[in-house]
Each structure stands twice: as C-alpha cells, then as structure tokens.
C-alpha positions in Angstrom: 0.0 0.0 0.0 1.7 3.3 -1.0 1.7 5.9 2.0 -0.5 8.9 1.1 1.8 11.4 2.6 4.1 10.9 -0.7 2.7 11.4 -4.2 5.2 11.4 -6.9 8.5 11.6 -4.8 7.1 14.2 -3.1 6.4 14.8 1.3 3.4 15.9 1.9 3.7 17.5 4.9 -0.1 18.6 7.3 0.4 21.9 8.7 -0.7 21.9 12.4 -3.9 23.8 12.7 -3.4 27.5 13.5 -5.2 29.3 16.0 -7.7 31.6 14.3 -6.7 35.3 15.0 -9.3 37.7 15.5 -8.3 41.5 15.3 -10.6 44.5 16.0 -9.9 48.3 15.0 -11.3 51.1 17.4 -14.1 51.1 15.4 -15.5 47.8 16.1 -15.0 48.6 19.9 -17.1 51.9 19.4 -19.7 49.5 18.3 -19.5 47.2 20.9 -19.9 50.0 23.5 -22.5 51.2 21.9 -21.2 54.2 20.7 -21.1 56.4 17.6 -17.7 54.5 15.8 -17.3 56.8 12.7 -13.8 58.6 12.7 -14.9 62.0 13.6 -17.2 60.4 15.9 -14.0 58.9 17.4 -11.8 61.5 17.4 -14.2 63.6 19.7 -14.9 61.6 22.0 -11.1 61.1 22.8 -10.9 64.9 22.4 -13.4 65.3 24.3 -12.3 62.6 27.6 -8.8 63.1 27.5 -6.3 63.2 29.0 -7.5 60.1 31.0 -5.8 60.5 34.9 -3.1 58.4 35.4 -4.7 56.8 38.7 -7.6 55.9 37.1 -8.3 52.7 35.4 -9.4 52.4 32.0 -12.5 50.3 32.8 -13.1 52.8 35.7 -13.5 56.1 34.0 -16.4 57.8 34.8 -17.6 58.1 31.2 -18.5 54.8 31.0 -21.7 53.4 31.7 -22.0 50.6 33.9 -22.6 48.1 31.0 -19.4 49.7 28.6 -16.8 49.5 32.3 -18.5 45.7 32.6 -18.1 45.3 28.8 -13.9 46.6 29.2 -12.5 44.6 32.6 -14.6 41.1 31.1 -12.4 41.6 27.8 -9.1 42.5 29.9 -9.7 39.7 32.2 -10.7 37.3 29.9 -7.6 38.5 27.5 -9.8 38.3 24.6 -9.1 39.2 21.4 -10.3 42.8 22.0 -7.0 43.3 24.0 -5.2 45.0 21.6 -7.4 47.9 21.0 -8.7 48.0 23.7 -5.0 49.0 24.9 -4.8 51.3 22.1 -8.1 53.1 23.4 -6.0 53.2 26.8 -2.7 54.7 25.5 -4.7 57.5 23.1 -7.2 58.2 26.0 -4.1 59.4 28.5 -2.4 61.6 25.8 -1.7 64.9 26.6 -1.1 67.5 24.0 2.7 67.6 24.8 2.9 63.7 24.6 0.7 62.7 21.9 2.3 60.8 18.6 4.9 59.9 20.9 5.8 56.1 21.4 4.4 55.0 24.6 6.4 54.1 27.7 7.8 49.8 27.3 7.7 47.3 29.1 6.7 49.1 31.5 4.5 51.5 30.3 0.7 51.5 30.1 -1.0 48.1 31.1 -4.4 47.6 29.2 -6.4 47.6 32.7 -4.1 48.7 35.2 -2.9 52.0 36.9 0.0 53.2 33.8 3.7 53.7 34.4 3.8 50.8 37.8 5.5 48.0 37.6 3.8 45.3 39.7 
C-alpha cells in the first residue's frame, strides 16, 4: 500500500492547525460600546475625555456606563481578542497635547487595565 503522505517523490507535509486570530480596530470597539464609531465620531470623543488621569483605570472612567466599564474589565480579564485595542483606546485616551504621537512608555508602560507607568 503506497503511503498517502508521498505522491510522486514528493512529502506531503499537514500543517498543524493554527489558532484563528481575531483583530478588531477602534471602530469595532465603538460598536461594541455602543457608541457612535465613525472617525470623527471617534476622534471627539477622545478629544473630548482626555487626557485620562493616570490613577484611574481604563474600565473605571467615569464616562462609562456601567454596562461599557462591565463590557472593558470582562475583555481584559478574559484577555480576549479585544486586547489589543482596547490597549490602544488606553494609550490614546491618556495623551496629553505635549505627549501625543509619541511612542508610549515599554515594558513598563501602560497596562491595558491597570494604573500606567507601575510596575507590579
């Protein structure tokens, strides 16, 4: 019986399956809160909340309804897929207008749910 792995002098080789990556944009997020997500929309309401106080936790600000803060610590605690912007919305809400477009702090730096600039 001829292995079915080889075909004509030839390995066939499976590829392992691959997790399935899932990557949201601000946008998305907006949605999920339940708020307006166009880029203007977007861009004011940063403009509008920020700068974001160090001591205050993302998930804590008191901008968010009790459902979007719920909606922020499950996805952080849960390290779901909506990590990543999620962190983004973190680092953009605590710009100042003498930081912003600068790199943010690493490793170190801003934590997606946790007071910025500590290291634990």
């Amino acid at each position: 019986m001829s292995d079915p792995t080889r075909s004509r002098g030839w390995t066939i080789r499976r590829r392992p399956p691959t997790m399935e990556v899932h990557l949201h944009c601000m946008t998305h997020l907006f949605d999920q809160l339940g708020l307006a997500s166009g880029r203007e929309d977007i861009q004011a309401f940063l403009e509008f909340h920020r700068p974001l106080a160090d001591h205050i936790r993302l998930s804590e600000a008191p901008f968010w309804s009790a459902s979007q803060s719920a909606l922020l610590r499950e996805q952080v605690q849960q390290d779901a897929d909506w990590v990543g912007v999620i962190d983004e919305l973190n680092i953009r809400l605590r710009e100042t207008t003498t930081n912003r477009g600068l790199p943010s702090p690493s490793p170190q730096g801003t934590a997606v749910d946790e007071q910025p600039f500590q290291v634990e």
